[in-house]
N, C-alpha and C positions, 0 to 999 in steps of 0.2 A: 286199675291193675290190668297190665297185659296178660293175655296166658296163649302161649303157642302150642297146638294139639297136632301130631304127629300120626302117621297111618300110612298105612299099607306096605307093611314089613312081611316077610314072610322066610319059607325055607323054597330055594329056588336050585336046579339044577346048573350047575358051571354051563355058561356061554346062554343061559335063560337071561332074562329082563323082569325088573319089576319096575313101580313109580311108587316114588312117598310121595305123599300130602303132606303139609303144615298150613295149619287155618289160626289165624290170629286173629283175638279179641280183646276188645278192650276198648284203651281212648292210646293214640297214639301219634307221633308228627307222622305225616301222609308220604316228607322224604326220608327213606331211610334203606338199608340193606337188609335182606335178610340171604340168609349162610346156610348151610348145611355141613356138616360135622360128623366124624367117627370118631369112632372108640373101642377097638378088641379089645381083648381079655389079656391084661398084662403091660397095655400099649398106653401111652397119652392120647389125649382127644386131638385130633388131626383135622383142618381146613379141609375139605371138599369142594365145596364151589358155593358161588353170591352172586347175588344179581343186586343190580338197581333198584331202587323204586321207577322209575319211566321202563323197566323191562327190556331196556335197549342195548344194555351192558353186561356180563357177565364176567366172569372169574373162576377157575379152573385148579386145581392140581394138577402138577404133570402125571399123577399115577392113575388119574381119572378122563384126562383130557380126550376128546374123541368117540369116550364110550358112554358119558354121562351127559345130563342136558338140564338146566336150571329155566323154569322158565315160574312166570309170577300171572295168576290172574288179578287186580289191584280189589277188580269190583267187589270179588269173593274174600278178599284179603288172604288168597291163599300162593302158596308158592309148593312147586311140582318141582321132584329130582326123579329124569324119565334115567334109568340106568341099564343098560346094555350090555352084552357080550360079559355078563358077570365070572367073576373071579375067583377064584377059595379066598382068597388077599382080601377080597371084600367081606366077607363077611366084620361083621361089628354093629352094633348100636348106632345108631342116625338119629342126629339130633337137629333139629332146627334153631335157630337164630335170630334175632332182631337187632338190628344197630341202628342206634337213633342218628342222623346226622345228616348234615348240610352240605356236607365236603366230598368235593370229585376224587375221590380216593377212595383205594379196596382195604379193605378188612379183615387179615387172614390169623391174627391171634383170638383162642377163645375167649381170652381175658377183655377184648373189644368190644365182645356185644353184650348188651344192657338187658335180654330176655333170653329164656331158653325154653323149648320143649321137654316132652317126660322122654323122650327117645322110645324108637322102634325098632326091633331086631330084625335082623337081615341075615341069613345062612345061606350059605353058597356052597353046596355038597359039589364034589368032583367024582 
């Protein structure tokens, strides 16, 4: 059984920074994607951004692009969303992701990956 454990959510002031963690455990293929994902109150759960398994590729929203940064430690099994210049818009629940898969292609529907995190909240006061 996978389980993807989320952290470092917080309440942060407009144009402040925070980083999530997501640490995954289990037995898992060693190539695969993991994602990050929101969700406000009212909204559908919306792509964020994904990286590879080799660390070397990434994947963006355009409503993230530039202020946000995905990056993967393999060894730790963990993956970092460093987020920048935050937003009220940002605020939402952050969830982490796992896509199993073999294939040089991105992943931007929830319905695509195969594990989820419990999500961490995120407040972006103005």
């Amino acid at each position: 059984q996978v389980q993807l454990v989320e952290s470092g959510g917080g309440l942060v002031q407009a144009g402040g920074s925070l980083r999530l963690s997501c640490t995954a455990s289990g037995r898992f293929l060693s190539r695969n994607v993991m994602g990050w994902f929101r969700q406000a109150p009212g909204t559908e759960r919306e792509f964020v951004a994904a990286i590879r398994w080799s660390g070397s590729s990434t994947d963006y929203a355009d409503s993230v692009k530039g202020r946000f940064a995905i990056s993967r430690d393999n060894a730790k099994n963990t993956v970092y969303l460093q987020m920048n210049s935050l937003k009220s818009e940002d605020t939402a629940v952050y969830y982490c992701a796992l896509r199993l898969t073999t294939l040089d292609r991105w992943y931007r529907g929830d319905y695509e990956y195969n594990y989820w995190g419990q999500g961490t909240q995120v407040t972006v006061s103005s």
